[in-house]
N, C-alpha and C positions, 0 to 999 in steps of 0.2 A: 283657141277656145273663146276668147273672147270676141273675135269677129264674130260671133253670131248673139251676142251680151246686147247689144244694140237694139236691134227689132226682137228681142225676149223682151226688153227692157219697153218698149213701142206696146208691143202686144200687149204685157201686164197691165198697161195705163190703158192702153182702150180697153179693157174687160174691167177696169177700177172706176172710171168715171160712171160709169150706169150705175155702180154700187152706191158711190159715195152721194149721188143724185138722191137716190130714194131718204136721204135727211133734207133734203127740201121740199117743199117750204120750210120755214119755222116760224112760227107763231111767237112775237114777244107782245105784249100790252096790246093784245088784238090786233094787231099790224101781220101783216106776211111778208118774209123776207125770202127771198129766192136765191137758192146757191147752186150756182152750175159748174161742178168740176172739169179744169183746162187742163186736165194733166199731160196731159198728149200734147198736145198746142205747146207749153211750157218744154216738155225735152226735148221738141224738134228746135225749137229755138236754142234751146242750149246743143244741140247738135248742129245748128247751124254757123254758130258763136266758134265752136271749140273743137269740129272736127271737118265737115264740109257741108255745104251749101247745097249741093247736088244729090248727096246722099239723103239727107234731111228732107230737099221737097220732092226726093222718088218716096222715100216710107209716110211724105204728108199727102200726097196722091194716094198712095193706095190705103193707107187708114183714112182718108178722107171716104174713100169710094166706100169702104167696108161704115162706115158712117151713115154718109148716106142711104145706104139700102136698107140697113140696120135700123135706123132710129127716125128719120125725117122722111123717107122717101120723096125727095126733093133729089133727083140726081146731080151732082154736081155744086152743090152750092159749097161744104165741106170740101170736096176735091181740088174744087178751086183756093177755096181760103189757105188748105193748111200750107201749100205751097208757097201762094201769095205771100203768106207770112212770113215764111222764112227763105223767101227771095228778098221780101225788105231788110231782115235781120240779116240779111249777108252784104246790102248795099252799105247798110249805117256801120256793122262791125270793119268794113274796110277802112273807118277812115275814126276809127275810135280803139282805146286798147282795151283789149281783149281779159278784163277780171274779174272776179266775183262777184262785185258789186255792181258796174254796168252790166254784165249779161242779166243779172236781176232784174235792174231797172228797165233795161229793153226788153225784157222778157215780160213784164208786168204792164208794160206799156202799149204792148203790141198786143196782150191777152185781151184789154180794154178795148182796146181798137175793134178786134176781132168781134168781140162782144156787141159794141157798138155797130157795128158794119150787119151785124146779124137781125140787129132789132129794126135798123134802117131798111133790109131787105125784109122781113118779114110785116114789116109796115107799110111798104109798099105795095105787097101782095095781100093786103087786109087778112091777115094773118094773127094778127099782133095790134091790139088798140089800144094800145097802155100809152099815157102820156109820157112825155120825155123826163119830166119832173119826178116821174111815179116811175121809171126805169132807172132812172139814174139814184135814189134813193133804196128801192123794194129790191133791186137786182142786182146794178152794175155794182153798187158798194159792196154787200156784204159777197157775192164773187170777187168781188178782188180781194179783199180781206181774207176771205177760207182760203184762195189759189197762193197768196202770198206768204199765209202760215206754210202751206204746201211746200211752196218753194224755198222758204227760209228752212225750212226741214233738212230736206232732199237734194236744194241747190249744189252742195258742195259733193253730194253722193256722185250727180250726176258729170257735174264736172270731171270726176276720178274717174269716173268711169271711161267716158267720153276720152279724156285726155290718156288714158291706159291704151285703148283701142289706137290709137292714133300714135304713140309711141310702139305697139306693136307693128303697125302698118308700115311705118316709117322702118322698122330692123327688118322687115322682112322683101324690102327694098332692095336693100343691100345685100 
């Protein structure tokens, strides 16, 4: 039963970030701050971390592609990333151990990346005219801040999860 706990668990988060988008902007002292939920981004990483690498960038291929067509119709730019990301997150976990607090940190670090890597392309393709100043303040902060409460939440859920599935996989080896 829980082999299928995984991509329910995939699925819920990409039908949760659209949701959780609609409280962005937020208006404080006349300013706009932009919060863009990585939730998806965030448990393939932790899926990359804590069960496998392979499995993580097939379900960030295909929720990328359902991204894509869904929301940016830009094909491929998601399909690439979410894999990309947790192709890195499998090269760095091989030579780091594997617990709750680095998968955090590499998981918050790579969402940044990602983020970053999105505004660069979208900057490229005059898409996007925000200065780097005005990104890195009105957006890349207060996302990291929301996805981090996120994760400090959920971190440890997803872990259990993750590492259930992988002790199941593992008995049914044998």
């Amino acid at each position: 039963m829980i082999r299928y706990l995984l991509p329910l668990i995939a699925l819920v988060l990409f039908f949760l970030e659209p949701v959780f988008g609609l409280f962005s902007p937020l208006q404080l002292d006349g300013v706009y701050y932009y919060i863009v939920p990585r939730f998806l981004l965030m448990f393939l990483i932790f899926v990359t971390v804590y069960y496998d690498a392979k499995h993580a960038m097939f379900y960030g291929l295909f929720f990328g592609l359902l991204y894509d067509v869904f929301f940016i119709d830009i094909i491929g730019l998601y399909s690439f990333l979410y894999p990309m990301m947790c192709l890195i997150a499998g090269y760095i976990v091989k030579s780091v151990h594997r617990n709750l607090i680095v998968a955090t940190l590499l998981t918050l670090i790579l969402t940044a990346l990602f983020e970053f890597v999105l505004y660069l392309f979208f900057s490229f393709i005059a898409l996007a005219s925000m200065p780097v100043d005005v990104f890195l303040t009105s957006r890349l902060l207060p996302t990291m801040i929301a996805n981090s409460l996120f994760l400090v939440m959920l971190g440890w859920a997803f872990k259990s999860v993750i590492v259930a599935r992988l002790i199941e996989r593992e008995n049914s080896k044998v």
